[in-house]
N, C-alpha and C positions, 0 to 999 in steps of 0.2 A: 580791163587790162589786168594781167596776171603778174602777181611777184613771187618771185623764188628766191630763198635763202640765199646770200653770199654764198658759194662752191667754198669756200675756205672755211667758212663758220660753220657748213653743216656733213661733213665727216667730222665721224666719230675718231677717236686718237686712243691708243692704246700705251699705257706705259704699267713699266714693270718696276715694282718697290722691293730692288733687291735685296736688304733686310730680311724682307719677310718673303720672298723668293714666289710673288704672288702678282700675277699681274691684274689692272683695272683699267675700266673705259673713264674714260675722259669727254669732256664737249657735249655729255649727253645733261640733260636737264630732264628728270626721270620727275620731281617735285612739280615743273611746270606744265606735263601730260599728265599727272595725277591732278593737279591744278583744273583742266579742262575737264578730265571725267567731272568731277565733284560739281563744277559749276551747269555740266547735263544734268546729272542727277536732280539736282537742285530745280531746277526748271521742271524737268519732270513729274516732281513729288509735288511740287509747291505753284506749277503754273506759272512761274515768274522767273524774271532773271536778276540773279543775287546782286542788286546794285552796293558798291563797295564789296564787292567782297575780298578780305581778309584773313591771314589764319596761318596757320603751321600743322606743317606736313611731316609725320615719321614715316619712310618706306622704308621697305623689307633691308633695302640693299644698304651696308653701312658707309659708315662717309670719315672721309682721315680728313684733316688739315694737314697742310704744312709747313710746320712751325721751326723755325729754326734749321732747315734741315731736316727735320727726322717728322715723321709721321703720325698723326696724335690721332685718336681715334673722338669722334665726336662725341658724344653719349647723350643722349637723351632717353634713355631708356625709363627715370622715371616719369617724366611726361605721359609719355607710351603706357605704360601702368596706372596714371591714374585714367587714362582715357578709356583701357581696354577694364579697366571695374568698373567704371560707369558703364559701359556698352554692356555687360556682362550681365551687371544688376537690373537695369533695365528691361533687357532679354526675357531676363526670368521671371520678370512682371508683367511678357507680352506688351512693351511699352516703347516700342521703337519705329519708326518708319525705315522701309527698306524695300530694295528693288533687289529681285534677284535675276539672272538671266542662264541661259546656257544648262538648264536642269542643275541649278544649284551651284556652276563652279564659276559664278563672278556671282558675289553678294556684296551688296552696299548698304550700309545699317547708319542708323545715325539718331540724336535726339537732341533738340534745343532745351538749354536750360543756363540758368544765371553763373555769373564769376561769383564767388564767393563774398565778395563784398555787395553783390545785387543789381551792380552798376551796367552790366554788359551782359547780354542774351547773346549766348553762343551756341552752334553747331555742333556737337561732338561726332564723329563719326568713325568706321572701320570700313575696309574696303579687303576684301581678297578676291584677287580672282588665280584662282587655276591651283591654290593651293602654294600661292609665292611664296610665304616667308621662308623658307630653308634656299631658296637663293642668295639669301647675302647673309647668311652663315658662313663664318670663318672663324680659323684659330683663336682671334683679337675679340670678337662680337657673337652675341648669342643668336639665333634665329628670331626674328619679330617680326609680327604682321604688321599693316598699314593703319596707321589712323592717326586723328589729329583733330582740328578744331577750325572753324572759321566763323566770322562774322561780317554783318552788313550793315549799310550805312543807317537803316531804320531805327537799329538797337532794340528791335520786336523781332519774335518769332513770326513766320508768315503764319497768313489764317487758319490753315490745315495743318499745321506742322505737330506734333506730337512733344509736347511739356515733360521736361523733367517732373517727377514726383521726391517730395521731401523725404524720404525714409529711404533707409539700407535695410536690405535684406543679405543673411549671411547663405554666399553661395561657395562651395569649391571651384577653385581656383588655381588650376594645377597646370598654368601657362601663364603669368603675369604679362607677359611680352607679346599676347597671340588673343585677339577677341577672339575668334572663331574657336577655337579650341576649349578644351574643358579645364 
């Protein structure tokens, strides 16, 4: 038997933030379709399916609350920076696992390594495809790529998955908001 979305829940809604004389979609859960990529991916790389899985997602596109009335811009941008120097440093140690597809314009990069207290083995990862971040560039928000963090209910890395390494190496860094970029 087949189920289909509530008709009312699954159009998308458009509203305009006259302030900023800019309009955005509404109704769309863009976090919970990056959500499902990630947990492919994951299968993919690792053969297994991420039980618990967990974590936070920065996309391209920026995100307002609203507070009060008026329209507050989310930020998470250093999040997003420390994720996109790990994926960075990484990179240029050749120390990543990654799927790329479409000759290069959807890459998914990613590496398991500990929270800084040593407690939780996490996912770090970056995702572009098609070259998105300058879609949710606006007035308010800089351009940023995709990336973020997940974990699972093991609190190990699976058997094949690729280890953070303990050292930094000093690379340019002339996109803080953007893995892919230089």
């Amino acid at each position: 038997m087949e189920s289909f979305p509530d008709e009312g829940k699954a159009k998308l809604a458009v509203m305009v933030a006259p302030k900023f004389d800019k309009a955005a979609i509404t109704n769309l859960n863009i976090d919970q379709a990056i959500n499902r990529w990630i947990v492919g991916f994951h299968a993919a790389l690792y053969r297994e399916y991420p039980v618990g899985f967990r974590g936070n997602i920065v996309s391209p596109f920026p995100r307002y609350d609203v507070i009060d009335g008026k329209y507050v811009l989310a930020d998470y941008l250093l999040q997003t920076a420390a994720f996109v120097d790990a994926i960075k440093n990484y990179r240029a140690r050749n120390n990543l696992d990654s799927i790329r597809a479409n000759k290069g314009a959807m890459t998914y990069e990613c590496i398991w390594d500990q929270s800084d207290n040593k407690k939780v083995w996490m996912c770090i990862f970056a995702l572009d495809i098609y070259g998105w971040k300058d879609l949710g560039k606006t007035d308010l928000a800089p351009a940023r790529g995709c990336s973020g963090f997940y974990t699972v209910t093991a609190n190990t890395p699976p058997e094949f998955a690729t280890k953070g390494i303990k050292y930094k190496i000093q690379i340019p860094n002339y996109d803080p908001l953007d893995a892919f970029s230089k």
